[in-house]
N, C-alpha and C positions, 0 to 999 in steps of 0.2 A: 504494500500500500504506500502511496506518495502524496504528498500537501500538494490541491491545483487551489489555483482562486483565478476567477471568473468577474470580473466587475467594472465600472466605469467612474471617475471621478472629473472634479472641475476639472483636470486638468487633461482630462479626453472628451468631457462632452460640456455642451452649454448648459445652463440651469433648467429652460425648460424642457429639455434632454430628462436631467438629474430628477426635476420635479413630477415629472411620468412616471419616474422610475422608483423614486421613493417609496420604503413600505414601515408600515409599523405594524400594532396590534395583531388582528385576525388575517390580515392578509400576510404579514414577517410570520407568522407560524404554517399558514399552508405553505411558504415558497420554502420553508426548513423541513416543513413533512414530504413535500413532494422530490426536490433534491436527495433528501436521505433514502427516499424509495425509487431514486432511480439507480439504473442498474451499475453495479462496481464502484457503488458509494458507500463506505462504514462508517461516515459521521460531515455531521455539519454544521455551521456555523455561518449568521450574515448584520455585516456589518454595515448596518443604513444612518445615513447623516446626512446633515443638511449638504455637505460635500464628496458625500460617495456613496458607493450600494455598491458591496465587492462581498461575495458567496465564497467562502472557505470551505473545502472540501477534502474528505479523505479519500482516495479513488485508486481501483486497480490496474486502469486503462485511462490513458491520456485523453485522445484524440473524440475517443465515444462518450465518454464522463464531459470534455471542451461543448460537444454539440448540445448533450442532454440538458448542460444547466444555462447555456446560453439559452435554448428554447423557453426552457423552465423563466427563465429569468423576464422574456420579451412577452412568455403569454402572461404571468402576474405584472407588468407592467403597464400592457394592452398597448407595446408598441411591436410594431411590425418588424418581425426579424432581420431584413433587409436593413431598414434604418438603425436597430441599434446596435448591429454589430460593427458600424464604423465607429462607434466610438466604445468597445470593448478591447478591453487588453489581457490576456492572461498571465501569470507566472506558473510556474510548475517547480516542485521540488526544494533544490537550494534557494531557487530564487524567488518560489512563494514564502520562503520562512524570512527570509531580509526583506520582503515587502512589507510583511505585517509586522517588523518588528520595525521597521523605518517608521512605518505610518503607527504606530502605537507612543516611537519616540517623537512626534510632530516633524518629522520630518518629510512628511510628504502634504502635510496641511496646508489649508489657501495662507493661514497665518503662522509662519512656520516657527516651531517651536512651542506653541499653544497646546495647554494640557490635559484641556477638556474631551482630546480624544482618547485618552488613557482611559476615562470614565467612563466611554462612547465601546468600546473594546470590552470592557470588564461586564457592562451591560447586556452585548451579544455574546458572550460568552455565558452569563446568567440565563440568557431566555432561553437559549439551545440546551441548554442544561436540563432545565422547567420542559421543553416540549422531549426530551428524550433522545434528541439528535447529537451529542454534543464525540460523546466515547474516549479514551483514554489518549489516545494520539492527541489531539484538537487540543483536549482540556490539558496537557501538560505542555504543548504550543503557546495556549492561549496563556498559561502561567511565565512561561518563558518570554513572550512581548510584556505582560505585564512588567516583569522584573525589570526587562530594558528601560522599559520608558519609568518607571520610578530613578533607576540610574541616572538617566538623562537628565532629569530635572536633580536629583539632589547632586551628581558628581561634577556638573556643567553647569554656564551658566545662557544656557539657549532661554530657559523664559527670563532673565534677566529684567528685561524692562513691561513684565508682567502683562505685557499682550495677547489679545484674544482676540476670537470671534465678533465680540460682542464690544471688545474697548476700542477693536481699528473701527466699527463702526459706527458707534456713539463719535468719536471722534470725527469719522464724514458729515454726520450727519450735521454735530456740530460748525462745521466748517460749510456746510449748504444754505444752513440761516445764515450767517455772519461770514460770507469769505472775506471780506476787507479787515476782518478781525485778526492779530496777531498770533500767533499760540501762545496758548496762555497753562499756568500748571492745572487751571480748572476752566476747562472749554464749555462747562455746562452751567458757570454761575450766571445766579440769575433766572435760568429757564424751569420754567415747570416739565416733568418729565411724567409719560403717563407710559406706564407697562402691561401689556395685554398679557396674559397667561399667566401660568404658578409655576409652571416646572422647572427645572435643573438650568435652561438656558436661562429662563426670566427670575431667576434668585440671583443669576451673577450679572444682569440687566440692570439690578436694582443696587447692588453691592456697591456696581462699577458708576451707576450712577451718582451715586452717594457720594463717589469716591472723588467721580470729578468734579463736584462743586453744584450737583442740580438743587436747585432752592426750594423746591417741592417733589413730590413723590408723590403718584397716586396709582395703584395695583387694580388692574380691573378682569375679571377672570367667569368664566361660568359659575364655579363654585363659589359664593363669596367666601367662605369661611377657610377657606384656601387661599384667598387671594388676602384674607386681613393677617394669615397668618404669616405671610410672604413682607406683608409692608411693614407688621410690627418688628420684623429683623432689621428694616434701617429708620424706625423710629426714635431712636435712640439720636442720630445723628444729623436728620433732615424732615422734618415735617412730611407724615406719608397717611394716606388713607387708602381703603380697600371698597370696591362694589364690583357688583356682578356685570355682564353683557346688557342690560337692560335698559341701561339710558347710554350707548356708547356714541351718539352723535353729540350730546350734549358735556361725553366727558370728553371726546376729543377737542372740541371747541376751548374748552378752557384749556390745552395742553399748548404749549409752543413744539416739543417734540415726542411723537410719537413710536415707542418701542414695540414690536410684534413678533413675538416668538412658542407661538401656538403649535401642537402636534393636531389640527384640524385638517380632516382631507381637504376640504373645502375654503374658499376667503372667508375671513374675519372681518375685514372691514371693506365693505361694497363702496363703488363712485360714488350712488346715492349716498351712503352715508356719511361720505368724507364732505361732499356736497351742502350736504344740510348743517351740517359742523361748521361748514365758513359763511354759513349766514349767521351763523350765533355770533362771529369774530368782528372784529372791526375794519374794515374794509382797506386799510392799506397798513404797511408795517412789514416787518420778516414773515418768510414763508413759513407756512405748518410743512414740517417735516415728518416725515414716513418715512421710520427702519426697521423693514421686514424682513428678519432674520429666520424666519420658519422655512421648509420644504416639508410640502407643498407652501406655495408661496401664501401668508395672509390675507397680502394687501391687491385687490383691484387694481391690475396695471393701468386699468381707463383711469384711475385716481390721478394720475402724473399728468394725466392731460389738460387738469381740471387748475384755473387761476388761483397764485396764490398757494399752491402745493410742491413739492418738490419732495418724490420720492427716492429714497438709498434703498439698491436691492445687492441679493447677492455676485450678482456679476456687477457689481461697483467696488466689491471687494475684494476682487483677487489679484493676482500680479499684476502688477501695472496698471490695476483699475485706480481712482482717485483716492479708497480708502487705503491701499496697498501702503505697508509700514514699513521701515526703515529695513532691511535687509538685517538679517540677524546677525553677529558678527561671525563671521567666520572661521574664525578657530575654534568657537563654542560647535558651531556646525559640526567642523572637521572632528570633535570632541565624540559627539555623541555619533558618527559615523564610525570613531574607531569601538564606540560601545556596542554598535551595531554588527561589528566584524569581530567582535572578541562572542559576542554572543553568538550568530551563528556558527564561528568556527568550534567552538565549544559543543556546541549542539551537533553539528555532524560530524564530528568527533565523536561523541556519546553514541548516534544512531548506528555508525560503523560498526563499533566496539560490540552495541546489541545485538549488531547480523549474524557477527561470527558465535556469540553465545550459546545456540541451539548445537555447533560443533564440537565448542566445548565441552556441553553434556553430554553429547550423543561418546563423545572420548569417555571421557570420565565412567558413563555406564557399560563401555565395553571393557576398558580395564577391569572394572570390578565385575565383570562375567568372567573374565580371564581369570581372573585370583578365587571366584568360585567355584569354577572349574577344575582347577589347580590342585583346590584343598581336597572338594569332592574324591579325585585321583591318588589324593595323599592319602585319604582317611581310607581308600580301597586297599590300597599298597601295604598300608601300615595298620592296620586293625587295631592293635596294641598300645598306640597312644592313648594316655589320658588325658583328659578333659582339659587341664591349667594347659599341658601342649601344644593340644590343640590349637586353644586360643591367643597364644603367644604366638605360635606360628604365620597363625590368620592375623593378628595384629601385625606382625615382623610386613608380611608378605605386602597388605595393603599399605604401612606407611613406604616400601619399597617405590611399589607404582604411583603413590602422589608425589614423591619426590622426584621420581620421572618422571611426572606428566606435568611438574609444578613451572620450570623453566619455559616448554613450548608454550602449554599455556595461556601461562601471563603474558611472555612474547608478544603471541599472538593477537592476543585482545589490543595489545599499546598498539604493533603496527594496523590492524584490522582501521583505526582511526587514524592514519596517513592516506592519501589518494592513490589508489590500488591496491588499497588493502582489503581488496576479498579475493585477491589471486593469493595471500598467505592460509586463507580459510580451505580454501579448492587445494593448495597445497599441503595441508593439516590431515586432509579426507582423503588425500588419495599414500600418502606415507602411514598412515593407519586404519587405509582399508577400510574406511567405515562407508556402512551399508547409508546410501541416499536418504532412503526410507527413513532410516533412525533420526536423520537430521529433520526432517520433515516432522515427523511424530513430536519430536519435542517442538520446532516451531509452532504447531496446531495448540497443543497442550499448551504455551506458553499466549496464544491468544486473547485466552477467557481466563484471565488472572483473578486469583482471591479478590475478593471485593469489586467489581468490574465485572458483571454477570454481560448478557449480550442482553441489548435493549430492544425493547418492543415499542413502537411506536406506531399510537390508534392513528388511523387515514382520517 
């Protein structure tokens, strides 16, 4: 079995590309049941963001496993297979394990360096968990990028100047009202800021707004009791109130900038509603600004059309778009790049070492048929021996053959983790004659390890 990943991100496809393709909920669990039951698949995992949808997979077969989940992927999208495999890319093997562990380090992020995809990672790894897809390869994979990207952030200093998703573009959007404004340490004093949603992106909305200087705070969410729990975290520091969806044309209107980061399949805030907002406003002054940082997108792209509005989306955000942040420095880069390379090469190091261990056993159980054997022959020969003989002898005989077998071995296993090291494995099997079969038999056995049963998962 071998790691494929199968996926698209900003940086192969456009947003309304990404925003098709986007899955959560009930739909991210049929696209995890349906990959794991297609064929030559033993586990799986998918990572969807506002900046990617890439399907990890465990697979026996490349090229059949490539077609099955790109299908899989284009019919839970409902984009037409022709269109989205221009902007699919795959890795396979080595080079699926340094993808995910690049992109777990923010290294392959619109905002590079940002760490909220470490959280984004640990999430898809949870629900594949939860729906039964996940299995022992994936989940000690998915342990192995976590580990990195904790490195990254504590051994480096790639988030150095605490950027994010969400700070490059508070920061646009700041810069959209007021460009003749200077930079300032607080680009949002002064401005009232209103946050749509409760979740994980709209808590660090609210933090980060706090942070730059916003002079009001107001949390507006489906739940309200969700959404007061949300503003009471920066009540402490900025004036913040919480309501539901229910008057949102009247709570935009009071907002100078608007934050949107809903998991809604659907907009959140309609033309009409942006519309009836700037009749409540006062008819000339800075734009009402729109930062809709969701996928699927929140905001009504007719809203941008509308006088008086100016919206920030996420292709304003990425290289070279206007929110696009200083380049991170580059030795931190090259930092967590060499943590990227110490971790992979460690890890197929390790997976090498595992191949040849079914040879090891398969030696080691036929030694000790030889040395059964042996005594069997002896105790025929020798009728006469007693018992303590006996089994000094059989101790003598077996500490004999692991101290033969102790040297090849351990060899073996260290070279087995250098590049060509399964021709010392093939060479181990054919200088002790060991039977195919045997190695096999223990590989099979060695599958369905203790604790790690074979998962069932309901269609």
């Amino acid at each position: 079995m071998s790691v494929l990943v199968v996926g698209l991100s900003h940086k192969s496809a456009p947003v309304a590309t990404l925003e098709r393709a986007a899955l959560g909920g009930d739909a991210l669990g049929k696209l995890l049941r349906d990959v794991y039951h297609a064929g030559d698949v033993a586990g799986s995992f998918v990572v969807s963001t506002c900046n990617r949808v890439e399907v990890y997979a465990e697979v026996a077969k490349f090229h059949g496993s490539v077609s099955a989940i790109s299908e899989l992927l284009a019919r839970h999208a409902g984009i037409p297979m022709g269109e989205l495999t221009r902007h699919l890319y795959v890795h396979y093997e080595d080079r699926a394990i340094q993808h995910l562990l690049s992109v777990a380090c923010g290294l392959d992020s619109m905002v590079v360096g940002e760490s909220q995809i470490l959280g984004q990672v640990r999430q898809a790894l949870r629900v594949a968990g939860e729906h039964g897809t996940l299995g022992r390869a994936l989940s000690d994979l998915g342990s192995l990028a976590l580990r990195a990207g904790k490195r990254a952030h504590a051994e480096t200093g790639i988030d150095r100047a605490g950027a994010s998703l969400v700070s490059v573009g508070l920061a646009a959007a700041a810069r959209r009202r007021a460009p003749d404004r200077a930079p300032a340490p607080e680009p949002l004093a002064g401005l009232s800021v209103l946050v749509i949603g409760a979740g994980s992106m709209s808590a660090l909305a609210v933090a980060t707004a706090a942070r730059m200087g916003a002079a009001r705070l107001a949390v507006a969410n489906r739940s309200a009791s969700r959404a007061q729990r949300l503003a009471a975290t920066a009540a402490a520091t900025v004036p913040a109130t919480a309501t539901d969806l229910s008057r949102l044309p009247a709570q935009i209107a009071a907002a100078d900038l608007v934050v949107s980061c809903t998991g809604a399949p659907g907009h959140v805030i309609s033309a009409p509603a942006v519309a009836a907002a700037l009749a409540g406003r006062p008819p000339a002054g800075a734009p009402l600004v729109l930062l809709d940082l969701a996928l699927p997108r929140d905001v009504d792209p007719a809203a941008a059309a509308l006088p008086g509005v100016s919206l920030v989306g996420l292709e304003d955000l990425g290289a070279g778009g206007e929110g696009a942040p200083a380049t991170a420095h580059e030795e931190d880069v090259a930092a967590v790049r060499r943590i990227v390379a110490e971790e992979l090469a460690a890890q197929v190091s390790a997976d090498r070492a595992a191949r040849v261990a079914p040879t090891v056993v398969a030696l080691r159980a036929k030694a000790a048929e030889v040395v059964d054997a042996e005594l069997a022959r002896l105790a025929g020969r020798v009728p006469g021996l007693d018992a303590s003989a006996r089994r000094e002898i059989a101790q003598s005989m077996r500490r004999i053959a692991d101290k033969l077998l102790h040297a090849p071995t351990v060899r073996v296993k260290e070279l087995a983790g250098s590049p060509g090291g399964d021709s010392y494995e093939a060479v181990l099997q054919v200088l002790f004659d060991l039977d195919p079969e045997a190695v096999q038999a223990v590989t099979r056995a060695d599958a369905v390890a203790p604790g790690w049963p074979e998962q069932e998962v309901p269609r």
